[in-house]
Backbone bond lengths (Angstrom), bond angles and torsions (degrees), N, CA, C in turn:
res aa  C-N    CA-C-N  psi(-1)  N-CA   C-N-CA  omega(-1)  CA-C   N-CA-C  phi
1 X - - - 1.451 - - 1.527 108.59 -
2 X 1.247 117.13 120.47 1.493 122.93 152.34 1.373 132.03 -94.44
3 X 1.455 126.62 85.18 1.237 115.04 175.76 1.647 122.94 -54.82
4 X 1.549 102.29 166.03 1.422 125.87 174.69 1.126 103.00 -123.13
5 X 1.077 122.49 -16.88 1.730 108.92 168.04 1.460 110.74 -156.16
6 X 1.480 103.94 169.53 1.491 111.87 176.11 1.586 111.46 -135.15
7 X 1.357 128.08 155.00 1.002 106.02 -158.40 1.822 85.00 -163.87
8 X 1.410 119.41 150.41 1.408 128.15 166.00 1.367 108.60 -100.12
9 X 1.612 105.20 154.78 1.346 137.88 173.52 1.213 143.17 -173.09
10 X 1.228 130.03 131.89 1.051 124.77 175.84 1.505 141.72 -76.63
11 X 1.630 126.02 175.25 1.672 125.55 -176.20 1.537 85.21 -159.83
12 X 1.809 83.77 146.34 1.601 84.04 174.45 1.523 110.89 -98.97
13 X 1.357 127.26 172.12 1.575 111.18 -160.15 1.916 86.09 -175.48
14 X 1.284 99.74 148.47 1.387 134.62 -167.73 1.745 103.96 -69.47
15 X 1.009 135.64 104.07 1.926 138.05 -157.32 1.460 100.29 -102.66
16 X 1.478 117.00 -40.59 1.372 133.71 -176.69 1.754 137.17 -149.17
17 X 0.723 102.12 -151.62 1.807 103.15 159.64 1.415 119.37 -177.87
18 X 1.598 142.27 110.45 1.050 144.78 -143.14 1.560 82.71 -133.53
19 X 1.348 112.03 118.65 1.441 116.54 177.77 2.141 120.71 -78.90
20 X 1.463 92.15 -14.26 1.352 98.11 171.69 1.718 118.91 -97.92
21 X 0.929 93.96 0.07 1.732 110.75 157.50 1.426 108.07 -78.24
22 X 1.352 138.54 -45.96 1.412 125.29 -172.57 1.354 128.77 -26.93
23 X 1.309 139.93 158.40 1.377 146.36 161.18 1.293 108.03 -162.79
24 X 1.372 130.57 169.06 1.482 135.47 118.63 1.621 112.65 53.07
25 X 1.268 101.35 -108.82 1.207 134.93 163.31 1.458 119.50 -55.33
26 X 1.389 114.17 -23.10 1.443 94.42 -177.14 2.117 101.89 -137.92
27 X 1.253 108.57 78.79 1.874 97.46 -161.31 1.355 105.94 -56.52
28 X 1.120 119.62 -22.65 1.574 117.24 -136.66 2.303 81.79 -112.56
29 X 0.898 104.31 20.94 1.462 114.35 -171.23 2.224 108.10 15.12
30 X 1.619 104.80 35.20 1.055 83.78 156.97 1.357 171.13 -86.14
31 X 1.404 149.01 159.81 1.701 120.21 -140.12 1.369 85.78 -112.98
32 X 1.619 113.60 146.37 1.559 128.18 -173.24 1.742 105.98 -102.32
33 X 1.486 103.73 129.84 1.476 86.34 151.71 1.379 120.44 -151.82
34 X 1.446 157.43 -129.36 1.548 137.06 -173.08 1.202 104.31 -114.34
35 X 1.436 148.72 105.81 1.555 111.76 129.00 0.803 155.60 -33.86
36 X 1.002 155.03 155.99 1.668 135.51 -159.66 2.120 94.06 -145.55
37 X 1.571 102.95 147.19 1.667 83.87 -170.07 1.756 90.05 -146.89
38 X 1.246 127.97 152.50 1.194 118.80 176.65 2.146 100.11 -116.88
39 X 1.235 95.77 119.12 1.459 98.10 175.59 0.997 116.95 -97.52
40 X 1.444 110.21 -179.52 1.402 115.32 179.59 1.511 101.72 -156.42
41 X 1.775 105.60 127.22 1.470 124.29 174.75 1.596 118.99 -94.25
42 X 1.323 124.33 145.26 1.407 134.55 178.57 1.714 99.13 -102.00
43 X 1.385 131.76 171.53 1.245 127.64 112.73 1.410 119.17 34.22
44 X 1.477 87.26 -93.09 1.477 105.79 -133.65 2.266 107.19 -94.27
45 X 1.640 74.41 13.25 1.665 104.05 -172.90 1.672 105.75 66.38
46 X 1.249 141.74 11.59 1.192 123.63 147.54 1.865 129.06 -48.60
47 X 1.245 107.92 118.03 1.461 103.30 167.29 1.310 141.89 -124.89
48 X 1.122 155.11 171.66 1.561 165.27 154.68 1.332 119.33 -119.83
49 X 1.178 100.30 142.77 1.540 127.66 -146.27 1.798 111.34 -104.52
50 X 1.128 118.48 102.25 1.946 83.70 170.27 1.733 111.10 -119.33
51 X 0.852 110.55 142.37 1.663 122.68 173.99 1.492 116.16 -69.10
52 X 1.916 84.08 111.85 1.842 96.80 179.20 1.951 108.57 -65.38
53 X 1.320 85.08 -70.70 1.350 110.26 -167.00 1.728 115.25 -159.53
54 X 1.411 122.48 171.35 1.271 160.61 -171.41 1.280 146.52 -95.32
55 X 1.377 134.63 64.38 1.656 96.48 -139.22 2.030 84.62 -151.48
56 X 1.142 121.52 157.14 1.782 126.12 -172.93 1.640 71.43 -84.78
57 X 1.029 146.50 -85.55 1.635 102.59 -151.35 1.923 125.70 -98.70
58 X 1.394 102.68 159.79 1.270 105.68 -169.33 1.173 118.54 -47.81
59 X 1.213 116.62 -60.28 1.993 133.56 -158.35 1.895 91.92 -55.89
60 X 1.564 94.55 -45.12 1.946 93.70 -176.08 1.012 113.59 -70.14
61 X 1.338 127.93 -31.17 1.500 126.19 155.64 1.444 143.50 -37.36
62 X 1.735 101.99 -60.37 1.417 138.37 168.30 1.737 111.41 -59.79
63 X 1.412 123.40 -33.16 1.224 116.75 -160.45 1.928 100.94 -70.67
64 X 1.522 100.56 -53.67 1.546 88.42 -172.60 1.632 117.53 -72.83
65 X 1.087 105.30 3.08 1.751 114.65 -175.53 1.548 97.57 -86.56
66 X 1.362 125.99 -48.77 1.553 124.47 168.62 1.468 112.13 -64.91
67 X 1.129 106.77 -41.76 1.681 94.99 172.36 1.632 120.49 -49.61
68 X 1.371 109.90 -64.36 1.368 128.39 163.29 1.922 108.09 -31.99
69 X 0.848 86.17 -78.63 1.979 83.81 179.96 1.311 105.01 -63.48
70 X 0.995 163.55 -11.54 1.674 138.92 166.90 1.497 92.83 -96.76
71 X 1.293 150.63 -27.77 1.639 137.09 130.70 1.065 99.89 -3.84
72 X 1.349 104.19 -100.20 2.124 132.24 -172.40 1.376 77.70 -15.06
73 X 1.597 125.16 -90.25 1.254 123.07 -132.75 1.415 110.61 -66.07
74 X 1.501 132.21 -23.50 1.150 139.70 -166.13 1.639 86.66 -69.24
75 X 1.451 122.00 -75.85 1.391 133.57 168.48 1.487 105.59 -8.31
76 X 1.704 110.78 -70.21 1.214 107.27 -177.21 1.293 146.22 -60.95
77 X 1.673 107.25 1.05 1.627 128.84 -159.08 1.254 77.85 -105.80
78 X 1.382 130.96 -36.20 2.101 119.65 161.05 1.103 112.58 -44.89
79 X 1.244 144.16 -47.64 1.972 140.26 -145.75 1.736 97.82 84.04
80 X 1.552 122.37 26.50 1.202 120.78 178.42 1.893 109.05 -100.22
81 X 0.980 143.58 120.49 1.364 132.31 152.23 1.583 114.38 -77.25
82 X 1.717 94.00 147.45 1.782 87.25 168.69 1.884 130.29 -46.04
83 X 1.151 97.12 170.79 1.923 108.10 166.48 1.455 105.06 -54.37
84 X 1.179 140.38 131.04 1.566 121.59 147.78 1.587 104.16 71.92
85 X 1.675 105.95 40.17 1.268 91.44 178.61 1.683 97.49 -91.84
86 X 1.359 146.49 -33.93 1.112 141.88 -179.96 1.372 109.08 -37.07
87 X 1.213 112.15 -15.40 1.767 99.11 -168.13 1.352 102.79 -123.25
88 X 1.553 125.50 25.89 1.683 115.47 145.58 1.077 123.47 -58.55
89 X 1.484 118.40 162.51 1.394 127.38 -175.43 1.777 113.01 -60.44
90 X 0.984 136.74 95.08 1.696 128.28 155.37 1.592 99.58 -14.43
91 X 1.650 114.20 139.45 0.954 102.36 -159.17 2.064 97.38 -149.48
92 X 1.240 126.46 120.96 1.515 97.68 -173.05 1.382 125.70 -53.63
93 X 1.540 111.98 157.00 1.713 124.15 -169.59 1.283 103.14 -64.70
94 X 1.537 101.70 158.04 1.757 96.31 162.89 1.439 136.50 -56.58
95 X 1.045 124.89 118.03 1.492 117.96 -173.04 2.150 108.43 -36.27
96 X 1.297 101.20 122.32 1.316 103.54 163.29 1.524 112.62 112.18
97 X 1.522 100.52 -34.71 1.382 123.85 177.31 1.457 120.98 -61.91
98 X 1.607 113.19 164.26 1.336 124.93 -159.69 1.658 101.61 -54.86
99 X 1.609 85.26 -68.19 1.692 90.90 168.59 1.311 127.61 -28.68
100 X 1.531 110.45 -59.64 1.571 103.91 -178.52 1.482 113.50 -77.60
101 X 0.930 125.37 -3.62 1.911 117.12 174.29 1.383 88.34 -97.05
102 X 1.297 138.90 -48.85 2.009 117.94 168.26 1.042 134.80 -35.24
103 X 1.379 93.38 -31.75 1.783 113.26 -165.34 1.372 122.20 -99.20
104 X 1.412 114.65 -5.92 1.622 133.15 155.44 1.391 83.73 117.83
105 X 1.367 135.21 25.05 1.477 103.11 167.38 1.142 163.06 45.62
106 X 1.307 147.59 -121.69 1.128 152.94 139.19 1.527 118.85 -5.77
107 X 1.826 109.61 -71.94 1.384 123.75 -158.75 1.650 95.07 -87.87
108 X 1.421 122.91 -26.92 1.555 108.73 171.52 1.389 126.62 -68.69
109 X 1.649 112.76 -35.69 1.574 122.95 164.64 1.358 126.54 -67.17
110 X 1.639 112.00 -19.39 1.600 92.96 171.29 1.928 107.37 -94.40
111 X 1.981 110.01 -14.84 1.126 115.77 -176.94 1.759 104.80 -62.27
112 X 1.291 125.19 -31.33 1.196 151.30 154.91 1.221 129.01 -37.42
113 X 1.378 124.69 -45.13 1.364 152.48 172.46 1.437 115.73 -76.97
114 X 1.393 99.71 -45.81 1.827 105.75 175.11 1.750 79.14 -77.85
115 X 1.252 158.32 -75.73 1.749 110.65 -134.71 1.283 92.33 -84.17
116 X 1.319 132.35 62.15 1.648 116.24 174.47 1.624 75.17 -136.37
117 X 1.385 156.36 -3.03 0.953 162.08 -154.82 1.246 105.74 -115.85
118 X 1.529 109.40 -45.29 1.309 119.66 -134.50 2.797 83.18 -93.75
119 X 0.871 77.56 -21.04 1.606 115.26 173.85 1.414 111.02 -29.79
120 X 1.788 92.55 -60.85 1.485 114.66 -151.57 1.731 85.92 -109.78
C-alpha cells in the first residue's frame, strides 16, 4: 500500500467500568472515552490505521493524532513513508471506494461490524 494521504480520527472505546455508574442504558456501567487513530489512504481508498492515544475527552485525544498526520503528510510530500509503517493495523476501505467494492463491500463491513460487537 502506498498512501496519498493521512488523516486523524477518532472511535469511541470503553476507558473503564465503574459499577455504580450502571443504569438502563448502560448495565455493565462502563466509562467511555476517545481513541484517537492516525490513518492512512491509498488510491484505491484502502486504509490502515495506527493508534495515537486514549484519553475521556475528544479534542485531548484528537490534538496529537492531527499533529501526527499533517507530520505523515509533510513526510509524505518527500516520497518518505513512516518507521514501521508495514505494521499498521489493516483497516476497512473507504465506503464507496475501489477498494471497498473489491473487497466485498457491503457484506464484509457489516460481517466486520458484528465481530466488533460480538467484542463487547
Amino acid at each position: 500500500m502506498k498512501p496519498v494521504k493521512f488523516f486523524a480520527a477518532t472511535d469511541i472505546v470503553i476507558v473503564g467500568q465503574n459499577f455504580e455508574m450502571a443504569d438502563y442504558d448502560n448495565p455493565q456501567g462502563y466509562l467511555h472515552g476517545h481513541a484517537s487513530y492516525v490513518y492512512a489512504e491509498d488510491v484505491r481508498g484502502a486504509r490502515r490505521r495506527l493508534h495515537v492515544c486514549t484519553d475521556y475527552n475528544e479534542r485531548d485525544s484528537m490534538e496529537p493524532a492531527e499533529r501526527m498526520a499533517s507530520a505523515l503528510n509533510a513526510r509524505l510530500a518527500t516520497g518518505r513513508l513512516p518507521v514501521a509503517f508495514d505494521q499498521w493495523e489493516d483497516y476497512h476501505p473507504a465506503y464507496g471506494s475501489k477498494a471497498y467494492q473489491e473487497d466485498g463491500g457491503e457484506e464484509e463491513l457489516i460481517a466486520w461490524e458484528r465481530s466488533l460487537e460480538e467484542e463487547f
